[in-house]
C-alpha positions in Angstrom: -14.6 -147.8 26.6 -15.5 -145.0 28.7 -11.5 -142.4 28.6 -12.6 -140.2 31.4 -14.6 -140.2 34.7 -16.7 -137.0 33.1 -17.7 -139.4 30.5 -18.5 -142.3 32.6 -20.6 -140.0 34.2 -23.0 -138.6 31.8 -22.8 -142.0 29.9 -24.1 -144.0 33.2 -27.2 -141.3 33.5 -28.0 -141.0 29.6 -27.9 -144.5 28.9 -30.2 -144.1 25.6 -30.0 -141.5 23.0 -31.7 -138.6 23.0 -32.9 -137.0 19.6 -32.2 -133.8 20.6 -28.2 -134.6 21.9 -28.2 -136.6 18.2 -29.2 -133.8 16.1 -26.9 -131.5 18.4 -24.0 -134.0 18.0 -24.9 -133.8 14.2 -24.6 -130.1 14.4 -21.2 -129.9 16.0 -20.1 -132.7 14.0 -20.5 -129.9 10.6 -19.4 -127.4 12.2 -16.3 -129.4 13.4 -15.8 -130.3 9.7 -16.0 -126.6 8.6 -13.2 -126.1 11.0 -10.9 -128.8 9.8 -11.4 -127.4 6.2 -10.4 -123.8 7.3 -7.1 -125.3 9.3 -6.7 -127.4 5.8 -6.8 -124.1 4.0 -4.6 -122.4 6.2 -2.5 -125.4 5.9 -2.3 -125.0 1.7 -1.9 -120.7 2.0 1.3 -121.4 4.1 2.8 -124.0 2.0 1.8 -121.9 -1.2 3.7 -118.8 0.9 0.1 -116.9 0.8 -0.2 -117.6 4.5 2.6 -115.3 7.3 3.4 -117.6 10.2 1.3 -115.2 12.5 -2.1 -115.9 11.1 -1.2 -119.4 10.5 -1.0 -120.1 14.3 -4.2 -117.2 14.4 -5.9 -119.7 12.8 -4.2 -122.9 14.4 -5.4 -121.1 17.7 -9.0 -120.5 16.7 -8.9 -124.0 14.9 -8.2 -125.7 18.8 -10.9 -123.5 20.4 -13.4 -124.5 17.7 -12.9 -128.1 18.8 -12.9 -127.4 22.2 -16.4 -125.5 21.8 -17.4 -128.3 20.1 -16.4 -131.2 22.9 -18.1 -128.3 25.6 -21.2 -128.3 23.6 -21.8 -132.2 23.5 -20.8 -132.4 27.3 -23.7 -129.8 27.9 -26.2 -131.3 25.9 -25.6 -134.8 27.0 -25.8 -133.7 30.9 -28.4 -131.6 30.9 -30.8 -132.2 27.6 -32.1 -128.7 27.5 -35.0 -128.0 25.8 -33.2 -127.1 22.4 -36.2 -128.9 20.6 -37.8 -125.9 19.7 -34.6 -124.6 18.0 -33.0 -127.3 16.2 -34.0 -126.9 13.0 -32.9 -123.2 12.6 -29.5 -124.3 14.0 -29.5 -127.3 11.5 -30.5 -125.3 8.7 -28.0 -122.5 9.0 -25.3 -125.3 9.8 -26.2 -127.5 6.5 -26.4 -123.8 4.8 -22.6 -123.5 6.2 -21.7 -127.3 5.0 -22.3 -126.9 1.8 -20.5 -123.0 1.3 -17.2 -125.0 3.3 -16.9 -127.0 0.0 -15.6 -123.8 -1.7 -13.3 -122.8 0.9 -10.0 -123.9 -1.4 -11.5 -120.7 -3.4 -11.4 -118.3 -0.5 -9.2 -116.2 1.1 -8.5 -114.2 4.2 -9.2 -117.5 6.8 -8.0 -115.9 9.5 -11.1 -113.6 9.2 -13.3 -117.1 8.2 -11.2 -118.8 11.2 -12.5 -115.9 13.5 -16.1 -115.9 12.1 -16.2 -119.5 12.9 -14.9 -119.7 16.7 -18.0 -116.7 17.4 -20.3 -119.3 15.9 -19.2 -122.2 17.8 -18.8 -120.2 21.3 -22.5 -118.5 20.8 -23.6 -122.5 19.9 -22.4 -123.5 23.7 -23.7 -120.8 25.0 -27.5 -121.7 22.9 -27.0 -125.4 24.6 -26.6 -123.8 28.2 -29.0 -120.8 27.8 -31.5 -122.2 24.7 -34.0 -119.7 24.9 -35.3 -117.7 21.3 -32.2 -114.7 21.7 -29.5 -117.2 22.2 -30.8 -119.4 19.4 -31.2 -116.3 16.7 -27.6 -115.2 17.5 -25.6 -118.8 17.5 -27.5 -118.6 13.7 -26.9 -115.3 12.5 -23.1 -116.1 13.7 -23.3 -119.4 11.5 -24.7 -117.7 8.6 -22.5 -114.8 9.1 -19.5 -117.4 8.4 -21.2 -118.5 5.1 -21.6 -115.1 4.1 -17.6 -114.6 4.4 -16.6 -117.2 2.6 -19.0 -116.3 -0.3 -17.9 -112.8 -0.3 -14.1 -114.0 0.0 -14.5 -116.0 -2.7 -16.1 -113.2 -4.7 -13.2 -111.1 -4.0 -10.7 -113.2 -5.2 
């Protein structure tokens, strides 16, 4: 059942699914997932008294503008389809990359920095969706690998 009139909308004139808006779904879907594993590690620094109360809403903050980058990204996709065929496979590389380092997060620290890292990759992946030309596209990576590379050197400092 269709929640709002937005949705209705782009549901009524993309009836069938499009491989690209799958694979971009898929994308956001990860990086959503990364996101609910650094507002999980917040959640365990603050309860382990690692964690002040100001960078536990820093990253409850971030955490809510991740997810609404994510929801602003599949809106995009699914209303306009750009042509993001050409760049999906760098942006599902560096977010599988991502994935798999977000397994180690209970090891790092610092996730406001991670937090921060994060919302920079998922704004510069809405901005890709809007604008997907080769600049855009090399920058929403480099942000996604730059999160990876964080959490590997947080864990490395610890």
């Amino acid at each position: 059942m269709c929640r709002t009139l937005r949705h209705q909308a782009v549901v009524k004139e993309n009836p069938m699914p499009d491989p690209i808006v799958e694979r971009t779904i898929a994308i956001t879907r990860s990086l959503r997932g990364v996101a609910y594993a650094v507002m999980d590690r917040a959640f365990e620094e603050r309860a382990a008294g690692e964690l002040d109360m100001a960078g536990f809403l820093a990253v409850s903050e971030r955490y809510q503008q991740m997810i609404n980058d994510a929801n602003r990204t599949m809106y995009r996709v699914a209303e306009s389809l750009p042509p993001l065929g050409a760049h999906i496979e760098k942006l599902e590389a560096a977010t599988q990359d991502l994935e798999k380092m977000s397994k180690r997060l209970h090891d790092a620290h610092d996730i406001v920095a991670i937090a921060s890292q994060l919302v920079v990759a998922l704004s510069s992946l809405a901005v890709a969706v809007v604008r997907p030309d080769a600049s855009t596209v090399g920058a929403t990576v480099d942000a996604i690998v730059n999160v990876g590379e964080t959490i590997r050197a947080r864990i490395a400092d610890r």
